[in-house]
C-alpha positions in Angstrom: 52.1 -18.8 4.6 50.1 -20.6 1.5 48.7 -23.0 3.9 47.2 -19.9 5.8 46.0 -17.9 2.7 44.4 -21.4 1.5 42.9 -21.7 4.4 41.5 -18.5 4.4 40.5 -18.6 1.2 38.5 -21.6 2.0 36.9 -19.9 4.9 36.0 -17.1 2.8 34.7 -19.6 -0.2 32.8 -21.2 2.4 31.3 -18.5 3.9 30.2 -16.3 0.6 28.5 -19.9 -0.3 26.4 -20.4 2.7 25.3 -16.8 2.4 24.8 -17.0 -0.9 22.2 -20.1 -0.1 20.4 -18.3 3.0 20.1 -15.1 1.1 19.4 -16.3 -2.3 15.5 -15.8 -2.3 15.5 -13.0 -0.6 17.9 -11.4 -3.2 15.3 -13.3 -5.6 12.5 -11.7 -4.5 14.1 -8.3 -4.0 14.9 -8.2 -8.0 11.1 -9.5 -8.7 9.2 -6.7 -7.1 12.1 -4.3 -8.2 11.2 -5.3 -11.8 8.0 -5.0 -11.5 7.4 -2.0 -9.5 9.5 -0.4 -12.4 7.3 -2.0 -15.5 4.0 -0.9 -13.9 2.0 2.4 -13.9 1.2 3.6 -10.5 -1.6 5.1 -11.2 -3.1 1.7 -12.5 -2.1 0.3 -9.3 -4.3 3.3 -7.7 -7.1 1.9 -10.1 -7.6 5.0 -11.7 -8.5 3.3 -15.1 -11.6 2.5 -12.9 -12.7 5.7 -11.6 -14.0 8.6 -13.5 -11.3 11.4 -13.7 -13.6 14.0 -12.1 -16.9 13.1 -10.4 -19.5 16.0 -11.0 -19.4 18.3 -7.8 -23.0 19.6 -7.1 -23.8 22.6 -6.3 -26.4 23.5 -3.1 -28.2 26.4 -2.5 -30.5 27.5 1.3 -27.6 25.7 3.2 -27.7 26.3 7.4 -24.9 27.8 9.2 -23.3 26.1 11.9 -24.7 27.8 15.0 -28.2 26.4 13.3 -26.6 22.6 13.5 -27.8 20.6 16.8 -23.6 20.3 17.9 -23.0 22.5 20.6 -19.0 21.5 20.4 -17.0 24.0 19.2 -16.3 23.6 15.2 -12.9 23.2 14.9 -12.8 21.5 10.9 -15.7 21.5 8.6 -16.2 19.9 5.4 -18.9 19.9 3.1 -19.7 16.5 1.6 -22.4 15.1 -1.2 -23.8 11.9 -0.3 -27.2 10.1 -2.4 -27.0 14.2 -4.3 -27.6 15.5 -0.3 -25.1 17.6 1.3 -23.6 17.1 4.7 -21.4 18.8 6.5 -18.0 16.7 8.3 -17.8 18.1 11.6 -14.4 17.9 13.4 -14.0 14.8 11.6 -16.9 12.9 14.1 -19.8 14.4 13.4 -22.1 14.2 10.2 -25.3 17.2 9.7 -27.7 16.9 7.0 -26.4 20.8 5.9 -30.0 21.6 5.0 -32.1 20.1 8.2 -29.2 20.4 10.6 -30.3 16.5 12.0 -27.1 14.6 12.8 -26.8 11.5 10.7 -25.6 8.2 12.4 -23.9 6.4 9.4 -25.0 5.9 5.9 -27.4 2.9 4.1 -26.0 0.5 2.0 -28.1 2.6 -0.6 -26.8 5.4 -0.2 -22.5 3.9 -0.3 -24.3 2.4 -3.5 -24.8 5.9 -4.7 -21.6 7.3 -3.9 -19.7 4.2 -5.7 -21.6 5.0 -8.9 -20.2 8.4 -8.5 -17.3 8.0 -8.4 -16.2 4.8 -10.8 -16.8 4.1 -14.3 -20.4 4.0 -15.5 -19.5 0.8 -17.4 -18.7 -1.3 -14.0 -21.6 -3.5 -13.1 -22.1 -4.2 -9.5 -21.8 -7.8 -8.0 -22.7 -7.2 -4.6 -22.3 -4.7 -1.6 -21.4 -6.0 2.3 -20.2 -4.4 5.4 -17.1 -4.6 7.1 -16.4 -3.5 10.6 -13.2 -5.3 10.9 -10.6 -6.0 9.3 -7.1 -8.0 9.7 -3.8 -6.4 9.6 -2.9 -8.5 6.4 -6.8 -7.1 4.9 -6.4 -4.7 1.8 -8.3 -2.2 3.5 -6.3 -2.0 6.2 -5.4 1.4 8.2 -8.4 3.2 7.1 -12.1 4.2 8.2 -14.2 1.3 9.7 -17.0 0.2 9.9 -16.9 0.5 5.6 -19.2 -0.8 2.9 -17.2 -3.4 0.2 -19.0 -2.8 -3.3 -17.6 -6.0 -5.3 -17.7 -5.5 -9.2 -18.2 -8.1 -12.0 -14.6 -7.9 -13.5 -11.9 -10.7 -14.2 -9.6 -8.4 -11.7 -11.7 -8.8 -8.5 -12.7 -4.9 -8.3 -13.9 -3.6 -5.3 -14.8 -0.3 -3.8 -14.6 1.3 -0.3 -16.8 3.8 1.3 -16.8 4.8 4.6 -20.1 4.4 6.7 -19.3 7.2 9.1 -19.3 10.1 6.8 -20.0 8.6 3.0 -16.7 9.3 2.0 -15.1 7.4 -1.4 -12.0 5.8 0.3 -10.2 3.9 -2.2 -10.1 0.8 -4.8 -8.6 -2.2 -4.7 -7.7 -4.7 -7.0 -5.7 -7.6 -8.3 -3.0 -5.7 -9.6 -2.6 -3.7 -6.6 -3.0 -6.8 -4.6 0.6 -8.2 -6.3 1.8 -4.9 -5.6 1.2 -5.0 -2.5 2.4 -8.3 -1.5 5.7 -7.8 -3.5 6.4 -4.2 -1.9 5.8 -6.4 1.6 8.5 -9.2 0.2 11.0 -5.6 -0.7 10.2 -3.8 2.3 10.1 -7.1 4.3 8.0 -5.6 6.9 4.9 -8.2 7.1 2.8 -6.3 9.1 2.5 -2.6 8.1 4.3 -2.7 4.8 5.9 0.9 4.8 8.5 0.0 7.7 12.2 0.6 6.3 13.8 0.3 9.7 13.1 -3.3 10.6 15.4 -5.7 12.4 15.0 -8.1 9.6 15.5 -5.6 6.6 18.6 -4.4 8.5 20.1 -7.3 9.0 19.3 -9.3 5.8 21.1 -5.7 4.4 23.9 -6.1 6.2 24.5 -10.2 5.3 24.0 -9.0 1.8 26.5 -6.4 1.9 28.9 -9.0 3.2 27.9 -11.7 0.9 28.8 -8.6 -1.8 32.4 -8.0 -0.1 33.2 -11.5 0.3 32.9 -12.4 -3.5 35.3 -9.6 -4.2 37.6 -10.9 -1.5 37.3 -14.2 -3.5 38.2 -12.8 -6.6 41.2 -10.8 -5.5 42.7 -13.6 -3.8 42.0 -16.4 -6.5 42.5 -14.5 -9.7 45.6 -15.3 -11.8 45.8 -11.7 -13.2 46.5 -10.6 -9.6 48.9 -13.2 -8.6 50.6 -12.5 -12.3 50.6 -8.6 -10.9 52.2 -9.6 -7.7 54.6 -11.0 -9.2 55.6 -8.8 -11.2 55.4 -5.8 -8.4 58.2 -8.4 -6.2 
C-alpha cells in the first residue's frame, strides 16, 4: 500500500513539476500585466493628458436642410460635424455635405486632418509629420477602425500620434507608448494575438484549465507529504 501511495505521489510530484515548467511564463506574464494594468490610469492609457478636455464647439448659422443636399437616398442618421471651422453634415454614416453648399465632399486634405488635430490635442504638442494610411495590419495600433486615416506624429519622447479619419474628418483616437505596453500586455493576459478582446479562446481555455490543475495538484502534494497530516492520521486510527 506505501509502494502505491509513493508511487503516486511521485506521479503527482512529477506531474505538478512539468506543469509548473510549461506554464511558468505564462503565469509570469499573467501577474506582469495584472500589476500593471492595476498601477496605471486608464485614462492616461486613453492619452487624455494629450487632448484638450473640451474642444470649442462652433456654432453655424444659414445652414441647408436635407431635401436642399444633392443625396437623393433616404436620410436615415445625420450628424453635424466641424471640419477646418466648416460644417458638414454625416450622412447615414457614407456620405459627407458641406451643410452650407450642399456639395458632397469626397474625403478630407491633409490640411484640413491638420486642423482637426490641433483641435482637438494640446496646443503645446508640436507636429512632426502627417502621412496617410489606407491599410493597416491586424497587429497595427489603429487597427478595427476607419480607413483610409491620416497619422499626425508629434515631437514627444512617447511616440505620440493622432488619428483622423479621411472619410468624414472625424478625431478617432491617440496612440502612444504607454498604450502601446498596454496593449501588448492585455494581448499576453487575454492571450488572444489577434483581436485582443477574445476571452473564449482555445488557448486561454486550456492554459486555464492546466493551471487549475497545476493549482490542485500542489495541494494534493501537500496533503499527502505533510507530516502534520500523517501525525493527524494517526492519531484518528
Amino acid at each position: 500500500m506505501k509502494i502505491v501511495r509513493r508511487k503516486t505521489a511521485k506521479w503527482i510530484r512529477k506531474t505538478h513539476r512539468y506543469l509548473g515548467i510549461f506554464l511558468g511564463i505564462q503565469f509570469l506574464m499573467w501577474t506582469i500585466s495584472g500589476m500593471y494594468f492595476s498601477w496605471t490610469d486608464i485614462d492616461e492609457i486613453h492619452g487624455d493628458h494629450f487632448k484638450k478636455s473640451a474642444p470649442v464647439q462652433t456654432s453655424f448659422n444659414d445652414l441647408l436642410g436635407t431635401s436642399q443636399l444633392a443625396t437623393k437616398e433616404p436620410v436615415q442618421s445625420l450628424e453635424l460635424l466641424e471640419i477646418a471651422n466648416e460644417p458638414y453634415y454625416w450622412i447615414n454614416d457614407a456620405q459627407l455635405y458641406n451643410a452650407r453648399t450642399g456639395q458632397r465632399k469626397n474625403g478630407i486634405t491633409k490640411e484640413e486632418a491638420q486642423q482637426v488635430a490641433t483641435r482637438n490635442m494640446s496646443d503645446d504638442l508640436e507636429m512632426e509629420k502627417i502621412q496617410l494610411v489606407d491599410s493597416v495590419g491586424p497587429h497595427h495600433e489603429y487597427r478595427g477602425r476607419p480607413l483610409p486615416a491620416y497619422v499626425i506624429s508629434y515631437e514627444t519622447p512617447q511616440n505620440l500620434k493622432a488619428y483622423v479619419a479621411v472619410e468624414n474628418g472625424a478625431f478617432q483616437t491617440v496612440r502612444h507608448r504607454d498604450w502601446r505596453w498596454f496593449d501588448f500586455l492585455w494581448m499576453t493576459h487575454t492571450m488572444d494575438y489577434q483581436g485582443r478582446d477574445n476571452f473564449n479562446t482555445f488557448l486561454l481555455r486550456a492554459f486555464s484549465l492546466l493551471g487549475l490543475i497545476t493549482v490542485l495538484s500542489g495541494f494534493v502534494l501537500w496533503y499527502i507529504s505533510s507530516p502534520s497530516i500523517r501525525r493527524l492520521k494517526k492519531k484518528i486510527k
